[in-house]
DRENMAR-819608 format. One line per field, with one value per residue (C-alpha): x, y, z; residue number from 1; residue in three letters. Coordinates in nm, 3 decimals. Each point is the difference from the previous one (the first is absolute). Layout:
residues N
u = (X, ...) .
v = (Y, ...) .
w = (Z, ...) .
num = (NUM, ...) .
residuo = (ALA, ...) .
END
This chain:
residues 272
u = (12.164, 0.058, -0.270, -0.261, 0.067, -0.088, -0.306, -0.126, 0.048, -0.163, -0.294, 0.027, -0.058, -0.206, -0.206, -0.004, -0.127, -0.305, -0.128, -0.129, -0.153, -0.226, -0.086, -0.121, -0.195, -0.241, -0.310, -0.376, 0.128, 0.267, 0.306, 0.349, 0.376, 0.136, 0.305, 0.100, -0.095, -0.335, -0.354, -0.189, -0.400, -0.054, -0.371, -0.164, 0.100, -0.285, -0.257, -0.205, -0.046, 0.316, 0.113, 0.030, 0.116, -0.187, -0.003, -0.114, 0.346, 0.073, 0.189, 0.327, 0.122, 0.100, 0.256, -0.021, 0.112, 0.081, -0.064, 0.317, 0.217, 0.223, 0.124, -0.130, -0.163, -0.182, -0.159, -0.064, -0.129, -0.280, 0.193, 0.034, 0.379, 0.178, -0.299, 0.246, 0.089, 0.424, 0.259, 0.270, 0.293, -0.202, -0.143, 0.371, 0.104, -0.283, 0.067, 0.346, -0.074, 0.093, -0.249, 0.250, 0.122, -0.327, 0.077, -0.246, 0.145, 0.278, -0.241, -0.059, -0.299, -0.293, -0.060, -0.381, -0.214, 0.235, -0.170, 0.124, -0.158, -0.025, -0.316, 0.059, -0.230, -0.136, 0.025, -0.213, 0.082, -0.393, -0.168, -0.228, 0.157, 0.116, 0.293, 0.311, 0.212, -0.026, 0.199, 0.037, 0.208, 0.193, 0.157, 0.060, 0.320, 0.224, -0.215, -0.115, -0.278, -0.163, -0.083, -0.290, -0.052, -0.377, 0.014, -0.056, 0.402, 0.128, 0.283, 0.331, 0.178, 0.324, 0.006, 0.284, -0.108, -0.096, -0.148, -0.341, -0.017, -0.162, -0.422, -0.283, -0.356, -0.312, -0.355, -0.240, -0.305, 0.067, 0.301, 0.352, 0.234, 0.338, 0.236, 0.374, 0.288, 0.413, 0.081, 0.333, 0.058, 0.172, -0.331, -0.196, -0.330, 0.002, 0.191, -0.011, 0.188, -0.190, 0.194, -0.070, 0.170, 0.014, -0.307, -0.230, -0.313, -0.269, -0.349, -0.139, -0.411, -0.056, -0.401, -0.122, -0.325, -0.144, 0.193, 0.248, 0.081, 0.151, 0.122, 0.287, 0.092, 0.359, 0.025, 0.375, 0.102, 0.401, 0.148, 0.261, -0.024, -0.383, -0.208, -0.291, -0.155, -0.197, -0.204, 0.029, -0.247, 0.039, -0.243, 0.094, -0.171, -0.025, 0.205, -0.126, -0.146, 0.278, 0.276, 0.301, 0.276, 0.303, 0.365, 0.176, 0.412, 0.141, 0.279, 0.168, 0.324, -0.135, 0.197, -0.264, 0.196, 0.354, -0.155, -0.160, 0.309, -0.114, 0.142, -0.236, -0.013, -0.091, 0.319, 0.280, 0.297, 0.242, 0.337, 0.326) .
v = (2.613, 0.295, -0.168, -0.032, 0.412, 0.088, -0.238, 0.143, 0.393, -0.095, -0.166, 0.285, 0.268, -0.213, 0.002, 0.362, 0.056, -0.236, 0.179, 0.266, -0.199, -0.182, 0.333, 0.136, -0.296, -0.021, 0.075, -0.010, 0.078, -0.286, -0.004, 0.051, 0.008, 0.406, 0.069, 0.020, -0.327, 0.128, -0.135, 0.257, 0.022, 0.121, 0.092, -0.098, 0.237, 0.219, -0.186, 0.302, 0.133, 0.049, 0.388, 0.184, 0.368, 0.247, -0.070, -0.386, -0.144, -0.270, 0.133, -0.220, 0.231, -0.177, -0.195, -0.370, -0.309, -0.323, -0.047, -0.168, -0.278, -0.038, -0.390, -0.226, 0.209, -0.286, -0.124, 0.387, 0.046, -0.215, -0.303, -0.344, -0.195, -0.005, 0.241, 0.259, -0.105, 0.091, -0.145, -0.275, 0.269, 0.292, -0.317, -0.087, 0.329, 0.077, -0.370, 0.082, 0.339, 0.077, 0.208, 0.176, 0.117, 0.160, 0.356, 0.173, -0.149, 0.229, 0.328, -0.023, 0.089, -0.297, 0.065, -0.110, -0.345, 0.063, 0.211, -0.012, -0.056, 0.362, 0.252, 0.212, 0.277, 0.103, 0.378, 0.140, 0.353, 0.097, 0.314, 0.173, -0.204, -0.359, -0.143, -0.018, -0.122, -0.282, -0.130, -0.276, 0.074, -0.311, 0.159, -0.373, -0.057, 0.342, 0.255, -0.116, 0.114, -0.109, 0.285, -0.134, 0.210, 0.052, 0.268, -0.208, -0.014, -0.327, -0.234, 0.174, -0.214, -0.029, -0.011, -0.074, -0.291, 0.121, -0.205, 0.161, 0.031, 0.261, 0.012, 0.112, 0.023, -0.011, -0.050, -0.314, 0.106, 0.022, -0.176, 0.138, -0.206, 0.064, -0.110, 0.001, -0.141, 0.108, -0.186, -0.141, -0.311, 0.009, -0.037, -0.309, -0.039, -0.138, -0.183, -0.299, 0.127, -0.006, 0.199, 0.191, 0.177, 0.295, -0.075, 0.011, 0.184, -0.006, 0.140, 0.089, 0.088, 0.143, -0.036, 0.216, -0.259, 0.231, 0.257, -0.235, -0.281, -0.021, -0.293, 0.035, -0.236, -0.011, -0.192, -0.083, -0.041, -0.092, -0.233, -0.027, -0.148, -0.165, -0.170, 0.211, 0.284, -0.071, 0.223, 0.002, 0.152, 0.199, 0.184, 0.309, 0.164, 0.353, 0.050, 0.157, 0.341, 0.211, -0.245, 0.185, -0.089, -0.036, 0.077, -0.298, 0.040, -0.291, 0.121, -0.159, -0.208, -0.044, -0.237, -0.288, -0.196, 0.024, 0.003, -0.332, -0.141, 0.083, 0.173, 0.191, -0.124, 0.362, 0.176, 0.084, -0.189, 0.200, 0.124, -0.134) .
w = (3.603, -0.251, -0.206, 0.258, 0.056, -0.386, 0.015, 0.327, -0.131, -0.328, 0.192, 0.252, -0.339, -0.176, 0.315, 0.058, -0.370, 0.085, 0.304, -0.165, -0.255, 0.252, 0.154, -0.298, -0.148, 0.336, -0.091, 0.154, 0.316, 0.024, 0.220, -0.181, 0.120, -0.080, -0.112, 0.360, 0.107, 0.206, -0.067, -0.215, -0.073, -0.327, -0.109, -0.345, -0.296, -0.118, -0.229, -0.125, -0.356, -0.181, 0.030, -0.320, -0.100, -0.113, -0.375, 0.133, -0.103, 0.320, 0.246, 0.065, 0.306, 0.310, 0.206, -0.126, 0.144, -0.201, -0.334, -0.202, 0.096, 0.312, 0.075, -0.339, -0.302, -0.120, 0.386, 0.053, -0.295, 0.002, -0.262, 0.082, 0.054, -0.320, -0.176, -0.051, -0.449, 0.127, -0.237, 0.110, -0.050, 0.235, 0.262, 0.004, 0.112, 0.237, 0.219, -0.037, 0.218, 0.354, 0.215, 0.172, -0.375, -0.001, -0.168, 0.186, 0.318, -0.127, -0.018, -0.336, -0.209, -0.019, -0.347, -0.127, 0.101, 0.324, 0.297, 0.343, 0.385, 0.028, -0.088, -0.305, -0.186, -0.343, -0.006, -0.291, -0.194, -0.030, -0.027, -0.241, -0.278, -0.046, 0.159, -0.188, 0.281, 0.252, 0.261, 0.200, 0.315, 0.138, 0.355, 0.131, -0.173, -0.148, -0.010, -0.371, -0.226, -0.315, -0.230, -0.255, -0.277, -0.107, -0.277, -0.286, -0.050, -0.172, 0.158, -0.203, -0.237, 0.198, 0.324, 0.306, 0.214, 0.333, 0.313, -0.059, -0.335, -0.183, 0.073, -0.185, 0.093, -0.116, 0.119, -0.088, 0.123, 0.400, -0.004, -0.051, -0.256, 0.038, -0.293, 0.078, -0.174, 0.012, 0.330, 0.063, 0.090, 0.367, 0.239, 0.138, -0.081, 0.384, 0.227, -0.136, -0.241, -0.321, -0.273, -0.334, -0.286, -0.175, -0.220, 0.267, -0.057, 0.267, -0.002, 0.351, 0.067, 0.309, 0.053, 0.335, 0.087, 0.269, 0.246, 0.228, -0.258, -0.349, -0.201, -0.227, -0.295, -0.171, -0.332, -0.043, -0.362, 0.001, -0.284, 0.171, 0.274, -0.074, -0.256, 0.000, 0.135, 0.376, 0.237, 0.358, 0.185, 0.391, 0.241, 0.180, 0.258, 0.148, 0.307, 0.349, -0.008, 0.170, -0.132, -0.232, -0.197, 0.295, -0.063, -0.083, -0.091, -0.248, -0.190, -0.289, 0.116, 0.372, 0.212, 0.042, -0.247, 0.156, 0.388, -0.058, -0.234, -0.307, -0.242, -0.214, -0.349, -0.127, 0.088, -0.229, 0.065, 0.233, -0.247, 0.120) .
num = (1, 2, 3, 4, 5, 6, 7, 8, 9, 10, 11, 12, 13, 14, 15, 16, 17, 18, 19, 20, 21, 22, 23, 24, 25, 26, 27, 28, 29, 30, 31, 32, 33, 34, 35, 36, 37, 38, 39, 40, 41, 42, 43, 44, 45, 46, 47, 48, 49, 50, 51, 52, 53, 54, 55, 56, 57, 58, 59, 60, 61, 62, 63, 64, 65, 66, 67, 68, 69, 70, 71, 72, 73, 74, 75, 76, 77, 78, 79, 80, 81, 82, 83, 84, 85, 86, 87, 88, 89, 90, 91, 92, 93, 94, 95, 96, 97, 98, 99, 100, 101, 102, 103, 104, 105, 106, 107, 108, 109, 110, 111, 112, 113, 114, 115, 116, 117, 118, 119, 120, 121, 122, 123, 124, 125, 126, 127, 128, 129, 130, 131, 132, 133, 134, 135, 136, 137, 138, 139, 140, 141, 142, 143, 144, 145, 146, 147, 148, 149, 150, 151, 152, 153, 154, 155, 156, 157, 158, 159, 160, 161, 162, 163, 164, 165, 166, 167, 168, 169, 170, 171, 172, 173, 174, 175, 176, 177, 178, 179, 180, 181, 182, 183, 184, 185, 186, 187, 188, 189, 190, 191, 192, 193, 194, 195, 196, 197, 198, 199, 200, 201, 202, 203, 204, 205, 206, 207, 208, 209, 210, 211, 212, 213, 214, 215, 216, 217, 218, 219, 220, 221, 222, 223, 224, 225, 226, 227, 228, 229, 230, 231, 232, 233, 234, 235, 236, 237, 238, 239, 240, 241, 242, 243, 244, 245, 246, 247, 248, 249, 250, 251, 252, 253, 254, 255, 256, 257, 258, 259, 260, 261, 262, 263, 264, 265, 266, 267, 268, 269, 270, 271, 272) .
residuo = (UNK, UNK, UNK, UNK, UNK, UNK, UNK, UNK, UNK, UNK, UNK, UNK, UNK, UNK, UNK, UNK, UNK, UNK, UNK, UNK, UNK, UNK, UNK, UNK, UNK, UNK, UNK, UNK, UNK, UNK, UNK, UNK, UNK, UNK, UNK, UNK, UNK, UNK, UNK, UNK, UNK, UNK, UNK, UNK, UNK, UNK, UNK, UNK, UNK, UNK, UNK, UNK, UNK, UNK, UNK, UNK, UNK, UNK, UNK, UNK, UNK, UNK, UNK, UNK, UNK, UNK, UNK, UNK, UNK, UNK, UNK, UNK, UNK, UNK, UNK, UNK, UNK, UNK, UNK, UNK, UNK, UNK, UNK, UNK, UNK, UNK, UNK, UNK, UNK, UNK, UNK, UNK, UNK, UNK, UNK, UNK, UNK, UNK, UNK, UNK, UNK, UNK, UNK, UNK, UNK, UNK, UNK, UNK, UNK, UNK, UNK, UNK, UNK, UNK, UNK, UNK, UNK, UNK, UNK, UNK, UNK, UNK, UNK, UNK, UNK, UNK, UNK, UNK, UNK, UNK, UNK, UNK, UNK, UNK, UNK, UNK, UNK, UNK, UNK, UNK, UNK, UNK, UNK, UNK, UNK, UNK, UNK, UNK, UNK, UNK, UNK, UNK, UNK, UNK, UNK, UNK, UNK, UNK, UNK, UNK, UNK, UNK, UNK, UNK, UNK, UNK, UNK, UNK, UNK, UNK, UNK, UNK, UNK, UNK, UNK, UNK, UNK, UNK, UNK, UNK, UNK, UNK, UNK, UNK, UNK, UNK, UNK, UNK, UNK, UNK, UNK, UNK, UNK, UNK, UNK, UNK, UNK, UNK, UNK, UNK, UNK, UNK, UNK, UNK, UNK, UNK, UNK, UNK, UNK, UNK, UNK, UNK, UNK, UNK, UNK, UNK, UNK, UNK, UNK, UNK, UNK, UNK, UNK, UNK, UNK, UNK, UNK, UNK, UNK, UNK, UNK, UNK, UNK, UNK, UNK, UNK, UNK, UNK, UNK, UNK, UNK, UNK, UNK, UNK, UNK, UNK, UNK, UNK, UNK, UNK, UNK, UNK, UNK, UNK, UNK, UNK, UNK, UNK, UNK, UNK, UNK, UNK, UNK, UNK, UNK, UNK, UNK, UNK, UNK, UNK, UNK, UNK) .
END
């Protein structure tokens, strides 16, 4: 009986995560389920010429929806079964995965390649001069942010592994290329469970095609965990006009683990 409860509260959150997924991906005018459970018309995203700022650099401003991997990185991604070049020792560890040991199940950060079924938004630093900040607000999960440098700085030579690694940017024509490297090695590339390590390097080009829709490649380049380098490629599309970033409280060490009977893999062990 106690291990029908865990499977129904993990299907219950796993659930609850998917709802706003489908809400967000109908397009053309399509019925969805919201995050609420009620039937939702959404219209089409904007097709018209792709904005730009006054010194013509492509404007990247807006709330976004989709774009990276949720449930399968290599299905989502646009690979076929088994496309994805991952080494026995990392395929190993990712069958060998749990959902419900899902870190960001836990409220922690999503790390790259990863996105999440909520919108997010690129925030650039312009005015009469050229960026040298950008951000990438992700309000879905813990109030995270991306900072992506784009003054010309170099990655440093030693760096502390973080979940987002440290960014830099740079523009190819109209589309942003985004170089990061110095990621730890505690997220999910998904929820299937598909790992990495420390030497992880990913390049991401985010390409605005017209105003509501912009696709988003992400070469992954890890050693470590595969055999060669491999691009997987996501659309995104402009939300609703009116729509905004909502408040959304997930705190590190949140009880989702121990409610549903299971104890969260990230936590220090308690002292006796």
């Amino acid at each position: 009986m106690e291990d029908v409860v865990r499977r129904f509260l993990v299907v219950s959150i796993v659930i609850g995560l998917s709802l706003p997924l489908l809400a967000q991906d109908a397009q053309d005018g399509q019925q969805g389920v919201g995050a609420l459970g009620q039937t939702v018309k959404r219209p089409a995203p904007p097709s018209g010429p792709t904005p730009r700022l006054p010194d013509g650099t492509v404007d990247l401003n807006g709330l976004w929806i989709g774009g990276a991997a949720v449930g399968d990185m290599e299905r989502e991604g646009g690979l076929k079964p088994g496309e994805v070049p991952i080494l026995p020792a990392a395929k190993a560890l990712r069958d060998s995965r749990q959902e419900p040991n899902d870190p960001y199940l836990f409220c922690m950060p999503q790390g790259v390649v990863r996105g999440q079924p909520y919108p997010w938004r690129f925030v650039q630093n312009y005015t009469h001069k050229k960026a040298t900040h950008l951000f990438k607000l992700e309000e879905g999960n813990i109030h995270s942010y991306r900072q992506i440098f784009m003054d010309g700085r170099k990655h440093p030579a030693e760096l502390d592994p973080t979940w987002f690694g440290h960014s830099i940017g740079s523009w190819e024509g109209d589309t942003l290329v985004v170089d990061t490297v110095g990621f730890n090695d505690r997220f999910w590339f998904d929820r299937r469970g598909h790992p990495h390590t420390e030497q992880l390097h990913t390049i991401e080009r985010f390409t605005r095609k017209d105003m509501g829709h912009m696709e988003i490649k992400v070469t992954v380049d890890d050693p470590g965990a595969y055999a060669k380098p491999f691009t997987l490629t996501f659309n995104a599309r402009l939300s609703n006009p009116g729509d905004e970033l909502m408040e959304y409280i997930c705190q590190e060490n949140n009880q989702y683990g121990i409610a549903g009977g299971h104890p969260n893999p990230l936590a220090e062990p308690a002292k006796k």
